[in-house]
ZAMARGU-4260 file (C-alpha; in steps of 0.2 Angstrom, whole numbers, plus 5000, padded with zeros to 4 digits):
<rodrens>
0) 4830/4814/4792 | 4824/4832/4792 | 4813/4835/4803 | 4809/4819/4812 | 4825/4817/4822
5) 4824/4817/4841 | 4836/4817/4854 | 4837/4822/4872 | 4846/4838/4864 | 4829/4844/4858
10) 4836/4852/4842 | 4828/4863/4830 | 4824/4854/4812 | 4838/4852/4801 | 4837/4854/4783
15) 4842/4840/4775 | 4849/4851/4760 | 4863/4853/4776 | 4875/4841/4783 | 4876/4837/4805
20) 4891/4848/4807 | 4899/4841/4824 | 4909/4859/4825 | 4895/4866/4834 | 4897/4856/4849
25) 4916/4857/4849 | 4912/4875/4848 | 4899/4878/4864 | 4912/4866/4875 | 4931/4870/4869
30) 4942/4882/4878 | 4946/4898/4871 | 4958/4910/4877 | 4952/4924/4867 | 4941/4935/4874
35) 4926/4933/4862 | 4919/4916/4865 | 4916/4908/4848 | 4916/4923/4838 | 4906/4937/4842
40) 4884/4931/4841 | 4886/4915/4833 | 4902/4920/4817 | 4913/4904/4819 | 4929/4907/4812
45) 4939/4894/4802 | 4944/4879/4810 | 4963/4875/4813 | 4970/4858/4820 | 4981/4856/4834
50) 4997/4854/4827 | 4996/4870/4816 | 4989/4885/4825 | 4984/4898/4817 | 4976/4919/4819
55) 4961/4922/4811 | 4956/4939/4810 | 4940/4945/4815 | 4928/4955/4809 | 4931/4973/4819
60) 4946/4969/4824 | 4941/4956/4837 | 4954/4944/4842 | 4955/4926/4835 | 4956/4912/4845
65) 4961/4894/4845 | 4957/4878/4835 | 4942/4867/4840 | 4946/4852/4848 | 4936/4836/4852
70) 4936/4835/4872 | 4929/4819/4872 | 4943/4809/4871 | 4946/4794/4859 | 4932/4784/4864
75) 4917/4795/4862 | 4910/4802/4850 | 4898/4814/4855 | 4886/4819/4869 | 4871/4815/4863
80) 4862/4798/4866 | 4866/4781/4857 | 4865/4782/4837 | 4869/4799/4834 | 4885/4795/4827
85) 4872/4783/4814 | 4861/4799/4811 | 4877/4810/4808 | 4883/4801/4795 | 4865/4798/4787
90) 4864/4816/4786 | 4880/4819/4780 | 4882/4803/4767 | 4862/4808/4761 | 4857/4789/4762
95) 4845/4779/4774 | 4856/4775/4787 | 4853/4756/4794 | 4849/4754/4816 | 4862/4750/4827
100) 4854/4732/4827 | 4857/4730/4807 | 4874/4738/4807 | 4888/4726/4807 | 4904/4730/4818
105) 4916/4735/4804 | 4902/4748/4795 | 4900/4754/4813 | 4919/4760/4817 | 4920/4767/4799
110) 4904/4779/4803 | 4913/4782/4819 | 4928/4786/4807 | 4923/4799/4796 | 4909/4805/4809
115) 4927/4810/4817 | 4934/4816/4804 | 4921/4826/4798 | 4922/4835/4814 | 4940/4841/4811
120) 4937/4846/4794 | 4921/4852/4790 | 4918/4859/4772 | 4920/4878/4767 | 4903/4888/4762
125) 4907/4886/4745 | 4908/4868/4746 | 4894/4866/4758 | 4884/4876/4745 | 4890/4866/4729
130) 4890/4848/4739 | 4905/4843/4734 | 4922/4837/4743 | 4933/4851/4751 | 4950/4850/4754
135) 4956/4864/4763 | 4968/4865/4776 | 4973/4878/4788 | 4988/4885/4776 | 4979/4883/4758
140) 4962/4886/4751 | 4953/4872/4744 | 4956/4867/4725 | 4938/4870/4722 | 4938/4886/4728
145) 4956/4892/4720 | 4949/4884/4704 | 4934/4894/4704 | 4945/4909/4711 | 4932/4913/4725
150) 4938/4917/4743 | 4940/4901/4755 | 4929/4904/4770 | 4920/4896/4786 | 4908/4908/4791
155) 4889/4899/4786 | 4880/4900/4799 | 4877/4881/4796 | 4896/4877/4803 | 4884/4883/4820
160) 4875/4869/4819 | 4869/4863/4839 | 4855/4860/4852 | 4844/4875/4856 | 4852/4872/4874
165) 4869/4873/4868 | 4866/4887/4859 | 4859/4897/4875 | 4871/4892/4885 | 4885/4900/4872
170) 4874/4916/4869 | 4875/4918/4888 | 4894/4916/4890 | 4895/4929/4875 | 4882/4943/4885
175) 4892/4941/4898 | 4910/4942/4890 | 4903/4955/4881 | 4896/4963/4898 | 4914/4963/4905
180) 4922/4972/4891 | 4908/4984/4890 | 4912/4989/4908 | 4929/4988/4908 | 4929/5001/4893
185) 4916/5010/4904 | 4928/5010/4919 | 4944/5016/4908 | 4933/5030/4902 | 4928/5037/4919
190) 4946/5035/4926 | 4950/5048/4911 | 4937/5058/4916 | 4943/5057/4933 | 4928/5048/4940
195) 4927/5030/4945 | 4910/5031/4953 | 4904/5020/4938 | 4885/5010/4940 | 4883/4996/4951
200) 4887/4983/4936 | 4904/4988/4935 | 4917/4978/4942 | 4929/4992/4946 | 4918/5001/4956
205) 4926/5007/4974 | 4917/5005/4988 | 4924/5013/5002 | 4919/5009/5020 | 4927/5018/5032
210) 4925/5014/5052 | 4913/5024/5063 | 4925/5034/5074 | 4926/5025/5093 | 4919/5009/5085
215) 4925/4992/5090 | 4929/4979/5079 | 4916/4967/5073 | 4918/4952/5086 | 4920/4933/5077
220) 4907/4920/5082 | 4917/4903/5092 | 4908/4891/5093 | 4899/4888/5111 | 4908/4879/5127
225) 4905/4860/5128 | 4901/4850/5144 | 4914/4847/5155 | 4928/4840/5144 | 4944/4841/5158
230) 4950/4825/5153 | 4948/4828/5136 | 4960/4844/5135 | 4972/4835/5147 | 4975/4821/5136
235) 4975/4833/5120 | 4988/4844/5127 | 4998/4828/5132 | 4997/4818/5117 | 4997/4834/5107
240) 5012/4839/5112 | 5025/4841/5098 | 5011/4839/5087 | 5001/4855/5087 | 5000/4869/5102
245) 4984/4872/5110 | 4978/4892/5106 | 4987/4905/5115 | 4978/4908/5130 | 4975/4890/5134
250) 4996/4887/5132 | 5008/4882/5146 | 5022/4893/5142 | 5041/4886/5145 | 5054/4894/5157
255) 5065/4894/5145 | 5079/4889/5156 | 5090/4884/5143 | 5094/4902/5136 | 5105/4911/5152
260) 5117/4923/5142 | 5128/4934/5151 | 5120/4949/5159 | 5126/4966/5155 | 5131/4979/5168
265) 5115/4992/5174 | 5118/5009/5168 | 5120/5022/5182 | 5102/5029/5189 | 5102/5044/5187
270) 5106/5042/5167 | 5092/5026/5167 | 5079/5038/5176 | 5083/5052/5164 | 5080/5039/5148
275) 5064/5032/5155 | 5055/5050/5158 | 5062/5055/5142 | 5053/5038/5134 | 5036/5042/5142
280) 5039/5060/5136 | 5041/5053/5119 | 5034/5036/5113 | 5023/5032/5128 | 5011/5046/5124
285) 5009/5038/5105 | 5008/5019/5110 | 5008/5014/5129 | 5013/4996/5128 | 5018/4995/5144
290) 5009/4996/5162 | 5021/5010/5167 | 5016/5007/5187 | 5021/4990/5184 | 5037/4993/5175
295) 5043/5005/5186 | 5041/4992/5202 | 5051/4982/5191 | 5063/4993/5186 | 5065/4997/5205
300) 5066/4982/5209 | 5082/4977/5198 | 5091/4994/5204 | 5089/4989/5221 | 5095/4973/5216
305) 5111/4981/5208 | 5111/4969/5193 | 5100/4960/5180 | 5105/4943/5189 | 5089/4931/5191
310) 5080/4943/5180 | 5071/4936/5162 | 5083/4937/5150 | 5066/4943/5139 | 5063/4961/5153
315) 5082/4964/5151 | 5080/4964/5135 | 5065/4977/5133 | 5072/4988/5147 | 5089/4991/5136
320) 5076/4992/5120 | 5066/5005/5130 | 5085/5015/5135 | 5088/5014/5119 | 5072/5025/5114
325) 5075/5034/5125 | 5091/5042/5121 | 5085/5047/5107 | 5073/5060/5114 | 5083/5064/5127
330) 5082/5084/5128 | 5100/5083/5139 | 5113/5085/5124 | 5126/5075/5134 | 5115/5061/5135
335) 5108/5062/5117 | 5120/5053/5108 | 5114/5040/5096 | 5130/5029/5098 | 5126/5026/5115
340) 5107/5021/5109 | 5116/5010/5095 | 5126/5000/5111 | 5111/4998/5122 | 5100/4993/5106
345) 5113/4981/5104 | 5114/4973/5120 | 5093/4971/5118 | 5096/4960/5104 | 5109/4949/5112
350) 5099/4945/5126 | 5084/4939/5114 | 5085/4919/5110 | 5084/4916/5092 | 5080/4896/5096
355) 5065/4903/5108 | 5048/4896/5102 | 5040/4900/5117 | 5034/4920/5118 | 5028/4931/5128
360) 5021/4947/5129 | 5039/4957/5131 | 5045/4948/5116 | 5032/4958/5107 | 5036/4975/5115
365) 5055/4973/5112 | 5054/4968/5093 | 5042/4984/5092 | 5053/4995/5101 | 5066/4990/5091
370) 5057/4994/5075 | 5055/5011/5083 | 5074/5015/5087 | 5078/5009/5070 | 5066/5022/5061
375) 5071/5035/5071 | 5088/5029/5065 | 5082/5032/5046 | 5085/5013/5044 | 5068/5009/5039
380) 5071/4994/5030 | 5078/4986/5045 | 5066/4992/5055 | 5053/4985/5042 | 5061/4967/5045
385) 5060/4969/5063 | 5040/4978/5063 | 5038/4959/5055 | 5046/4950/5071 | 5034/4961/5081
390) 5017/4958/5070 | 5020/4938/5070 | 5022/4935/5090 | 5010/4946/5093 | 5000/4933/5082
395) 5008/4919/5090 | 5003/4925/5105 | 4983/4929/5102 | 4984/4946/5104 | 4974/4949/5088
400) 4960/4940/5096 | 4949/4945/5109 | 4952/4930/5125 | 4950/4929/5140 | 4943/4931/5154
405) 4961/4939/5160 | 4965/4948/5174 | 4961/4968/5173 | 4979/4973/5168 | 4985/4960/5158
410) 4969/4961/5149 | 4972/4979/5145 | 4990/4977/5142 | 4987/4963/5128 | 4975/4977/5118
415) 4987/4991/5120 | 5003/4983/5115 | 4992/4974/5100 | 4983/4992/5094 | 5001/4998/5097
420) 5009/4987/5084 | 4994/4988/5075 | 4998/5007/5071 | 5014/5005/5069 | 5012/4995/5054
425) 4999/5006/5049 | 5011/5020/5049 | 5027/5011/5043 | 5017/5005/5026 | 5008/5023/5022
430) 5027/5032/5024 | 5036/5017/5015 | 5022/5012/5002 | 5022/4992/5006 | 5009/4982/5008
435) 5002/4980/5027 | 5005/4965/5040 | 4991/4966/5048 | 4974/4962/5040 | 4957/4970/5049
440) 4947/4956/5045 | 4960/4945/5057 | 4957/4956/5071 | 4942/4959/5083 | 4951/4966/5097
445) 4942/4978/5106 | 4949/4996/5109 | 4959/5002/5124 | 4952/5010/5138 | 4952/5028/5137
450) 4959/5029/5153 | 4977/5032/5160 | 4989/5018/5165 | 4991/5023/5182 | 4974/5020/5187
455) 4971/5003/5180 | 4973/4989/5193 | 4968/4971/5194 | 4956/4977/5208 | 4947/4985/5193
460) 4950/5005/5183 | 4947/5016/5198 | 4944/5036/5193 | 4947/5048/5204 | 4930/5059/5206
465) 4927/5050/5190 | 4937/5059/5178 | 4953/5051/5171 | 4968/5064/5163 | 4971/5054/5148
470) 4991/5058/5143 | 4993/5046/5128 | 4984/5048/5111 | 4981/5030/5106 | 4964/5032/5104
475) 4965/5047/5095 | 4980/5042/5084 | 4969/5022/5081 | 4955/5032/5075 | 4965/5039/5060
480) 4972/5022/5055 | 4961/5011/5055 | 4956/5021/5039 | 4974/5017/5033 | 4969/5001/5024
485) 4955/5008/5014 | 4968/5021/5011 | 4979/5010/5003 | 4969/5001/4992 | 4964/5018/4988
490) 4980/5023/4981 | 4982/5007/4969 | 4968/5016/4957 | 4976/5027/4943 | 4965/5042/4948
495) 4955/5044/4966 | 4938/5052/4961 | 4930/5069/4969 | 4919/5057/4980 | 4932/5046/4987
500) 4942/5060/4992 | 4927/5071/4998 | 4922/5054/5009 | 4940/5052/5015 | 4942/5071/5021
505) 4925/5069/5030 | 4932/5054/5040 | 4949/5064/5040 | 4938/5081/5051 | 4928/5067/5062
510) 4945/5060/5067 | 4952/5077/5068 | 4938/5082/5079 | 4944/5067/5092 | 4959/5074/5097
515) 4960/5087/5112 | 4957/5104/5109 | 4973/5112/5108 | 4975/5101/5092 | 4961/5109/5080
520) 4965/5120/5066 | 4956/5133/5073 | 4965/5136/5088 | 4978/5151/5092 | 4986/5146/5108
525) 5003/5138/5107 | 5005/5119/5104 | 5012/5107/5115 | 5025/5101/5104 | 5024/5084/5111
530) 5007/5084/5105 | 5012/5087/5085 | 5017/5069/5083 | 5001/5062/5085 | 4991/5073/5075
535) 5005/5073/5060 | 4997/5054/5060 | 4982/5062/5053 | 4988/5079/5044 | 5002/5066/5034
540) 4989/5052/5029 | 4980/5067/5022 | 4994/5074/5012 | 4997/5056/5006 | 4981/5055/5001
545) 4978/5071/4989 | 4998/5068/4982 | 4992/5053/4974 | 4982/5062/4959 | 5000/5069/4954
550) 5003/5054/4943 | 5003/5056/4926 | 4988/5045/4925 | 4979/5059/4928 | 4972/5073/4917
555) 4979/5092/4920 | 4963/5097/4929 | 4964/5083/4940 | 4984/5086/4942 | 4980/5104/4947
560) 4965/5101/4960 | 4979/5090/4969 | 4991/5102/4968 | 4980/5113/4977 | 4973/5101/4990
565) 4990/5095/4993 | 4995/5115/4997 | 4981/5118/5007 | 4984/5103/5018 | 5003/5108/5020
570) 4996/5127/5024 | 4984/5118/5037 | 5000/5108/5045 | 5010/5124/5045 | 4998/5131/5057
575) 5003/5118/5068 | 5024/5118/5067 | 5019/5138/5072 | 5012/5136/5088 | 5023/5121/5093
580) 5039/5131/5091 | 5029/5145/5099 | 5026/5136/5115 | 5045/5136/5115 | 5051/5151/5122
585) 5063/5157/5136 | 5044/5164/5145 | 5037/5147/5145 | 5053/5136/5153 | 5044/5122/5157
590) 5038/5117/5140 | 5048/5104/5130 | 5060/5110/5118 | 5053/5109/5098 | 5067/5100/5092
595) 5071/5083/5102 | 5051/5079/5104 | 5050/5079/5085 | 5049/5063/5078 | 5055/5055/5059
600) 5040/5055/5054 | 5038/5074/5061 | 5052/5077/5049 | 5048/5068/5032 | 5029/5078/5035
605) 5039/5096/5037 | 5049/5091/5022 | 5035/5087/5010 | 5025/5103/5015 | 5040/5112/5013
610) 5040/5107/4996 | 5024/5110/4988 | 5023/5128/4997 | 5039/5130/4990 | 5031/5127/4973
615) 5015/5136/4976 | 5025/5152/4981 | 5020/5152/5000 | 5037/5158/5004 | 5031/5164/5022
620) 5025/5147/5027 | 5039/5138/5020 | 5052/5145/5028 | 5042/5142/5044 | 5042/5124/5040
625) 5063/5128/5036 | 5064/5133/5056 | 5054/5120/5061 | 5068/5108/5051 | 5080/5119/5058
630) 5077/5116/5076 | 5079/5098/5075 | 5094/5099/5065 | 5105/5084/5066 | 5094/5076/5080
635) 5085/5064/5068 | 5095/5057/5051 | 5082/5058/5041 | 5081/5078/5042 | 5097/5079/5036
640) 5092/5073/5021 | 5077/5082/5019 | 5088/5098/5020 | 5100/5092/5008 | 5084/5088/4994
645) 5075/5107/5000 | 5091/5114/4995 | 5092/5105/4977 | 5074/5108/4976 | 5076/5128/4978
650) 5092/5129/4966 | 5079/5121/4951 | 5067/5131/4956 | 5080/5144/4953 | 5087/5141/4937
655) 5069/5138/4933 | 5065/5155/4935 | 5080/5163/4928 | 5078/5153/4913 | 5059/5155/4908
660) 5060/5176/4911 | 5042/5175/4918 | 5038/5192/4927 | 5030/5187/4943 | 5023/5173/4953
665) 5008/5172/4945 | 5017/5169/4930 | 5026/5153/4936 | 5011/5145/4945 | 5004/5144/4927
670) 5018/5137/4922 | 5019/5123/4935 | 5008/5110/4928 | 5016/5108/4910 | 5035/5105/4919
675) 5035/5087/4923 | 5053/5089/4930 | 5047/5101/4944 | 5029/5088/4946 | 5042/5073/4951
680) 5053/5084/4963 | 5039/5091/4969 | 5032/5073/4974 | 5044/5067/4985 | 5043/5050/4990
685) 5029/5045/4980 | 5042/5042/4968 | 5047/5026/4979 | 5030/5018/4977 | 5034/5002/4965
690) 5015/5007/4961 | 5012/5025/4960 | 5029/5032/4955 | 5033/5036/4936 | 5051/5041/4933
695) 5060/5024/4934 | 5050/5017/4919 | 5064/5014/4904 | 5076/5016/4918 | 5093/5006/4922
700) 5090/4992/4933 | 5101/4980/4944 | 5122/4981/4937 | 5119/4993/4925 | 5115/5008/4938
705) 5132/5010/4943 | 5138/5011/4926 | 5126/5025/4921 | 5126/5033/4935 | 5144/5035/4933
710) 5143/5041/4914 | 5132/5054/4921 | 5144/5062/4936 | 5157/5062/4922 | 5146/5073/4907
715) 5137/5081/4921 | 5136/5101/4925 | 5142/5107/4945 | 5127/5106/4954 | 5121/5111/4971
720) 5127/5096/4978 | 5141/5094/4969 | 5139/5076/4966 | 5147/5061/4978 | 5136/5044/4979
725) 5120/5045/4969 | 5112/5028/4971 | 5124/5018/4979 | 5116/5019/4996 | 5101/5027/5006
730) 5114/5035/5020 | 5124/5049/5016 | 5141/5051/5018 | 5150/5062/5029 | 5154/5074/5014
735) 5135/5073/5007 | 5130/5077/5024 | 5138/5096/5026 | 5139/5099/5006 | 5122/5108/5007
740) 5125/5122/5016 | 5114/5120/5031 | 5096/5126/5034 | 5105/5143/5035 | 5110/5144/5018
745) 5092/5137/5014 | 5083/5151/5022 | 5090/5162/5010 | 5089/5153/4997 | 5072/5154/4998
750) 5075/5173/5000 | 5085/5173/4983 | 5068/5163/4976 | 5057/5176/4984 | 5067/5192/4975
755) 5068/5182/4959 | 5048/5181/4957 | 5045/5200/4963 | 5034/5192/4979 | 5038/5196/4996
760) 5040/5184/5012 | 5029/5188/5025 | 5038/5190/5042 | 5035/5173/5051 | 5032/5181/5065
765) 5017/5193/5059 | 5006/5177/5057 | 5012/5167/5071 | 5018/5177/5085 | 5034/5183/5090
770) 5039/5167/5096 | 5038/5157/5083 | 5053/5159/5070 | 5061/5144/5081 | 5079/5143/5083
775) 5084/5162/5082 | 5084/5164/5063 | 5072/5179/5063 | 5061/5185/5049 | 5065/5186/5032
780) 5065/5204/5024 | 5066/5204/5003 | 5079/5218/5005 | 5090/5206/5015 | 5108/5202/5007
785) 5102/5215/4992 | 5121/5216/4987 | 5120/5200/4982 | 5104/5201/4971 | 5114/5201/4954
790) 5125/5184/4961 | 5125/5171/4950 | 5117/5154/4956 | 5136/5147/4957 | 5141/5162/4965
795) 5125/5160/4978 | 5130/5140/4982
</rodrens>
């Protein structure tokens, strides 16, 4: 047989010292979950039945992997052509084999037989060798082998034994397995190293693509309009119906007669007229989802009705929504009272039909409003379910997609309310950590007109001596997030690299550069506070950004350049809360107070600035950040709690100081990288990232918190807060939220810090103006309370 075989396999001569070993074919087609296919360059390891698994190390510590197995099935024997079963066993048995003509049926299934069987067990290299029987199994050497005390083995290259095709196609899977590890290894490496910007080969590598700022979304191709096809669509939508509905803009919406609720009573109009300035003060100028001339015919219209009789039960329904918002940044303090917002929130929800399945445009803009009152209301999980609500009618409705033709405003109205949803989502997942809704590659709507509301009509957009005062920032504020998706995949890597970020801050200036003047950095003048908001979009996703290399996945250096960025950005924001609470002064009445413009997402930035300036020893612009804080007050939950974790914060970094005994600030900014404690305080809320956050690793989870957390208050020393509810809830209690002190007792805290370090806090006012301390608290002066320099920190809280 040697060397006159020939198959379709085109094999290499065998030797006929060496028996057809059927493993190799098993071995080129089997499954193996290891990640080294068939050993590594052509080492078979030894072969293991089915019933009995077994591990066979590898040489190098490569992982084993499973037992051959005939994929065949029972009735065939091999792939190659008719009589290779006769040549196998030839080969094996060393004598003439007889043609498939001469072989009788019986002699046939036996070759078949032990051709089958020789492919389960081939023989060890010593046997192979010696020619003689082996009888190993996968658990005991074979007797010729123990006899002859010698190691059991199946490693001979002639247990390889296939085609030369076969044999390419294995070494290719192998290079390639072997490809995939290398870059792996590659990738881990440079993450180490804090670079992921690894050749083009690897896997890993990021690519980020960032929009061009004022670009519109890549249009999708429909196909073409047929030929007149009128009867066509009219039987479709007949003998569709209950069935499938046609496309949004092509659907026959339902009057939805059905649903007639009980309408509530009009507020008085004075209070409603109040409300709706205050709304278009507040949440208009970030996302103007409605036609504010069109509403306010509307609104008119009802009043001069006297009741909400006749009227959709869907407008009645966003007009409470809208109330609702707007008590919440009502700058009267007998109107701002969330309970009545709570009640008229309320009454928005009642009058929605949870059986509709026929929406409309105000469907959207209620759901989405009501996602706003509950955020401001620092029920964000709430307000998480109901951004949901608002992101799938607007789907429903094919306002992701660009339609039409449509008349001039409803045209406009359907991108504004889309982009406005479309940025709230954006904003709710960057400040929450959670995946987004909306995906960009579902969207091709084109961008609003930068143009105000009042001058778009159905007529056409007519501009006064062309030129348009634009009083929202939706532009602006969409340039910023459209980024927020490559953002957040971002974030999932264990280390952003120098590039990444250096490309992200570039994107981060151009947007910057978008919004009006007043807004740069390097202005001086005082800030419109109602102008903050919108810009705290960009200066926060920035923050976010840089905080993420705080992780312990990173090295030191990589921690420390974070820290850094992280303080320079909350430096760069300061600057801003300055000159927006230095617009607010008894000289300048007609300007907007600080406080009720300031948004929840206002408050949670201020808070995580004023923690990493806190920890960098920028005492001066902390404590402007504490004013800022302190002139909102109780107007927005959520900053109630950020006072309450300021306060904790400073009495660490306290007792920090008091114990180490270091002499000077310099001192402790050494120390700050090596104390992971203060490196999870100091990160905030990136500790409630599932992803990113590394203190609840090992922790308790689902019953067992309560009974830890309880075993902990009872061994634990008086702190600040004096413990109450730990994790039992996200709102505070009544006791939880006056146990703190107020943002008094935190301004001189921060006093105690200053003294404690030997630095000195810069008067607020020196830097910023005389009109920026905000709320009356006046500068801070290190000699200040010096009687109470040698308190004790229990004494001091």
């Amino acid at each position: 047989m040697a060397g006159s075989t020939h198959n379709t396999y085109s094999r290499s001569p065998i030797p006929s010292t060496a028996s057809y070993d059927s493993s190799s074919v098993s071995s080129a087609t089997s499954p193996r979950p290891g990640p080294y296919e068939g050993g590594l360059m052509g080492a078979s390891p030894r072969p293991m039945n089915a019933q009995h698994p077994q591990h066979i190390n590898m040489p190098g510590g490569l992982p084993g992997h499973s037992s051959f197995q005939n994929t065949y099935g029972s009735a065939t024997t091999s792939p190659g052509p008719p009589g290779m079963e006769s040549m196998a066993s030839t080969s094996s048995s060393g004598t003439p084999g007889a043609s498939g003509g001469q072989m009788s049926s019986a002699n046939m299934s036996a070759q078949k037989r032990a051709y089958r069987q020789r492919r389960k067990d081939p023989s060890c290299d010593a046997c192979r060798e010696r020619k003689v029987k082996c009888d190993a199994t996968e658990t005991t050497s074979c007797s010729e082998c123990s006899s002859r005390n010698v190691k059991c083995q199946f490693t001979k290259e002639t247990n390889r034994r296939m085609s030369s095709i076969k044999q390419v196609q294995d070494l290719e899977k192998q290079i390639t397995q072997v490809k995939r590890e290398n870059s792996q290894l590659r990738s881990m490496l440079n993450v180490r190293e804090g670079q992921m910007d690894i050749d083009s080969e690897g896997p890993q590598q990021m690519q980020i693509q960032l929009p061009e700022i004022g670009s519109h979304p890549k249009r999708r191709q429909r196909p073409p309009p047929p030929q007149e096809l009128s009867r066509v669509r009219s039987n479709i939508r007949n003998f569709g119906r209950g069935i499938f509905k046609p496309p949004a803009p092509y659907r026959q919406i339902g009057t939805q007669a059905h649903f007639n609720p009980p309408r509530p009573d009009l507020p008085p109009k004075h209070m409603a007229d109040h409300l709706l300035s205050s709304y278009y003060a507040s949440v208009h100028m970030i996302i103007p989802i409605l036609h504010w001339p069109t509403f306010e015919q509307e609104y008119e219209a009802v009043y001069k009705a006297g009741s909400l009789h006749g009227v959709p039960p869907v407008w009645s329904s966003l007009f409470f929504s809208v109330l609702a918002v707007g008590v919440l940044f009502s700058t009267e303090p007998s109107i701002h009272r969330p309970n009545k917002g709570k009640e008229y929130i309320e009454i928005s929800r009642m009058l929605i039909d949870m059986w509709n399945d026929e929406f409309v445009i105000d469907h959207a803009r209620a759901a989405i409003l009501t996602s706003v009152f509950l955020t401001e209301m620092n029920l964000k999980s709430a307000a998480w379910t109901w951004l949901a609500s608002a992101v799938r009618i607007a789907q429903d409705i094919g306002l992701h997609c660009e339609t039409g033709p449509w008349p001039m405003i409803e045209g406009e109205m359907r991108r504004r309310v889309w982009w406005g949803i479309y940025v709230w989502d954006r904003h709710m997942s960057l400040e929450l950590g959670r995946p987004l809704l909306i995906e960009d590659a579902d969207c091709d709507v084109s961008l609003p007109a930068a143009i105000d509301d009042h001058y778009i009509h159905d007529a056409g957009m007519m501009v006064p001596n062309g030129v348009s005062p634009l009083t929202n920032f939706i532009l602006p504020i969409i340039h910023v997030v459209r980024s927020v998706s490559q953002l957040i995949k971002t974030l999932k890597s264990p280390i952003i690299s120098p590039s990444t970020l250096a490309t992200f801050d570039t994107h981060f200036s151009s947007c910057m550069a978008a919004f009006p003047p007043s807004c740069q950095l390097t202005a001086h003048e005082p800030l419109d506070p109602r102008m903050l908001a919108p810009v705290c979009h960009l200066m926060n996703a920035r923050l976010i950004l840089h905080r993420h290399n705080l992780t312990t996945s990173c090295p030191p250096e990589v921690r420390g350049n974070a820290m850094e960025q992280c303080i320079r950005a909350a430096l760069d924001s300061t600057n801003l809360f300055g000159r927006a609470m230095a617009s607010s002064t008894p000289s300048n009445p007609s300007a907007p107070p600080f406080g009720p413009t300031a948004n929840a997402m206002t408050c949670t930035h201020i808070w995580r600035c004023t923690l990493f300036l806190l920890f960098g020893g920028h005492f001066d612009a902390a404590l402007t950040c504490i004013r800022a804080s302190a002139s909102i007050s109780t107007l927005r939950d959520v900053n109630v709690a950020c006072g309450r974790n300021v306060a904790f914060f400073l009495q660490v970094l306290i007792e920090k100081r008091r114990a180490g005994g270091l002499v000077g600030s310099k001192g402790y900014r050494g120390e700050r990288e090596m104390d992971e404690e203060l490196m999870a305080y100091v990160s905030g809320d990136l500790q409630a990232s599932p992803e990113n956050s590394w203190i609840w690793n090992g922790s308790e989870t689902g019953m067992n918190i309560v009974g830890s957390s309880g075993a902990a208050k009872i061994g634990a020393s008086p702190t600040l807060l004096g413990g109450g509810k730990e994790e039992g809830t996200n709102v505070l209690t009544d006791v939880e939220a006056r146990d703190w002190g107020g943002w008094e007792r935190v301004e001189y805290l921060v006093g105690v810090l200053a003294r404690e370090q030997g630095g000195y806090v810069q008067p607020v006012h020196a830097r910023y103006g005389s009109g920026s301390g905000g709320g009356g608290m006046g500068s801070q002066n290190p000699d200040r309370n010096r009687g109470n320099e040698r308190m004790s920190i229990t004494n001091i809280i």
